[in-house]
N, C-alpha and C positions, 0 to 999 in steps of 0.2 A: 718560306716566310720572308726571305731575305729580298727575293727576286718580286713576291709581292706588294713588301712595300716600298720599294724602292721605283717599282715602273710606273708610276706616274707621271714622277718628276725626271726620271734618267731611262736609259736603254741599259739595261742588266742583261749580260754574258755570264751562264752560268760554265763552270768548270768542273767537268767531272775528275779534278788531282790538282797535286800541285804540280806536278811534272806537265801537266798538259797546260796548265797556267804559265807554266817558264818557256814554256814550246810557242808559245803562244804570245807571246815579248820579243821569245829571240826571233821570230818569221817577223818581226814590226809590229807588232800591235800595241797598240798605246792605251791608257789608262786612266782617268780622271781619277780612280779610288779604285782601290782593292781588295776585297775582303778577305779574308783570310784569319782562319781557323789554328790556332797553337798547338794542336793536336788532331793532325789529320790522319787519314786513314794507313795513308802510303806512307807518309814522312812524316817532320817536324814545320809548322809554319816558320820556325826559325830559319830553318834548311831553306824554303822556298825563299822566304827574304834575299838570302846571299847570295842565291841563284838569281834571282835577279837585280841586284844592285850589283850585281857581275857582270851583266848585259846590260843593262840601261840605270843607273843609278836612282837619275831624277823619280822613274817610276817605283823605287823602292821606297823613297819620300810618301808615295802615295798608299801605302800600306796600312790597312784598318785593322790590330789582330783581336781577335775576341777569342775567349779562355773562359773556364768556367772558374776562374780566378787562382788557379793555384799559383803559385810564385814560378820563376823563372828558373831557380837552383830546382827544383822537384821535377820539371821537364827536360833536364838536362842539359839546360843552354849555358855552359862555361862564359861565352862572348857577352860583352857588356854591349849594347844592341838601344837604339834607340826602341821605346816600348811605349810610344804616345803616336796616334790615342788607339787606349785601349777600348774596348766593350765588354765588361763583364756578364757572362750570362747568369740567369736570363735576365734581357736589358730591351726595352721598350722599343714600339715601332721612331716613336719620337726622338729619344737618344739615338737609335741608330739613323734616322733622316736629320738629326746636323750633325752626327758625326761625318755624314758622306759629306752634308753641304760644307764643313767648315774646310775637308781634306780637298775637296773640289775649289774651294775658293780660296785655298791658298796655292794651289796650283796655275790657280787663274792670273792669280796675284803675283809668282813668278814669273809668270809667261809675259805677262805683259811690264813686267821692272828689267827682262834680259832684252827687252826691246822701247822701251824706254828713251825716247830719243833725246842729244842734248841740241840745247837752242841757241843760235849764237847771240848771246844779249849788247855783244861789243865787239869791236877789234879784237882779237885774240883773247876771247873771250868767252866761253859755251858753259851753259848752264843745263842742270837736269832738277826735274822736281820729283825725288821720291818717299813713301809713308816716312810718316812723322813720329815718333815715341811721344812727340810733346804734343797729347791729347787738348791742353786747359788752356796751354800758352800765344805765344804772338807766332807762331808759324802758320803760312799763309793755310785756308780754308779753300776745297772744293764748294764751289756754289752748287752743285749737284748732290753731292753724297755728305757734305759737312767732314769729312775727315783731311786732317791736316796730315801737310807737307813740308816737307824739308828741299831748300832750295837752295843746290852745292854746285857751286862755280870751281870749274877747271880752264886755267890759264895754258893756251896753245904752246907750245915748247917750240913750235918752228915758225910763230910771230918774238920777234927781238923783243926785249921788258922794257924799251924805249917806245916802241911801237903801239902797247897794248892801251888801251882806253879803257876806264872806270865805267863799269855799266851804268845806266840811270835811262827814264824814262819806265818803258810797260814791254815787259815780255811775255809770251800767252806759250801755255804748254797744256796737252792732254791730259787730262785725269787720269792715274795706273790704275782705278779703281771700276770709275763709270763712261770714261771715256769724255768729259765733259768739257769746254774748256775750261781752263785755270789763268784767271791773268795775276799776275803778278809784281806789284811797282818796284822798282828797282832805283836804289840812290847809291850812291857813290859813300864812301865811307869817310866820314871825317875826322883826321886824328885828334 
């Protein structure tokens, strides 16, 4: 069911264990999402979790567990364990296609904030623009995707604080979202 509706939109690698899934991380292999079961045949999906956030972390971030909802004390899991997001079953082809899309786009969404470049707006002076908490407020807007940014100036430590100049004018930076440009004006701060 899983591998059905998921291969429209993604390439589904199905896993016959969890042991073959952790086999399968530690030889390199990468993950946008992963599913995995609380109660697998061989093991614990708890077990496979630490097995692989033991070999690649990030990829354990990408971890989807579905359970037929019993709690975590009844399956034996002592470790207090990040448990989102879950899939309770049985749980719709629709829940499970944005549970993969939200896990896949926020991976996306990391990959491209760790690379995230800063722009120099000034003398000693670099800027980065990344997501915003302030959905409603005056933090600048993607013209592409509408989601706003936060835009954090870091001062050069190996330009002198005599040396550095007050940004102003327009600096342009990629969207971390859609790739789009972002310009953004820039004035100087007045006390």
């Amino acid at each position: 069911m899983i591998a059905r509706a998921l291969t429209p939109e993604w390439q589904v690698i199905g896993m016959a264990s969890g042991a073959e899934a952790v086999e399968a991380i530690r030889s390199g292999f990468r993950f946008a999402a992963i599913i995995c079961d609380v109660n697998l045949p061989d093991t614990h999906g708890f077990t496979v979790h630490d097995a692989i956030a033991a070999i690649a972390a990030e990829q354990a971030e990408q971890v989807i567990f579905t359970t037929t909802g019993v709690d975590r004390a009844s399956v034996g899991d002592p470790t207090p364990r990040r448990l989102d997001p879950v899939l309770v079953k049985p749980y719709t082809v629709s829940a499970l296609r944005a549970t993969v899309r939200t896990i896949v786009q926020r991976e996306h969404l990391r990959a491209r904030m760790t690379r995230a470049p800063a722009v120099a707006v000034a003398q000693g002076v670099r800027a980065t623009l990344t997501p915003s908490a302030d959905l409603l407020g005056s933090a600048p807007a993607c013209a592409g995707c509408h989601r706003r940014m936060t835009l954090s100036l870091v001062l050069d430590p190996a330009v002198p604080a005599g040396e550095r100049r007050a940004p102003s004018g327009v600096a342009h930076f990629d969207c971390v979202w859609c790739d789009s440009r972002v310009q953004v004006a820039l004035a100087p701060r007045t006390p």
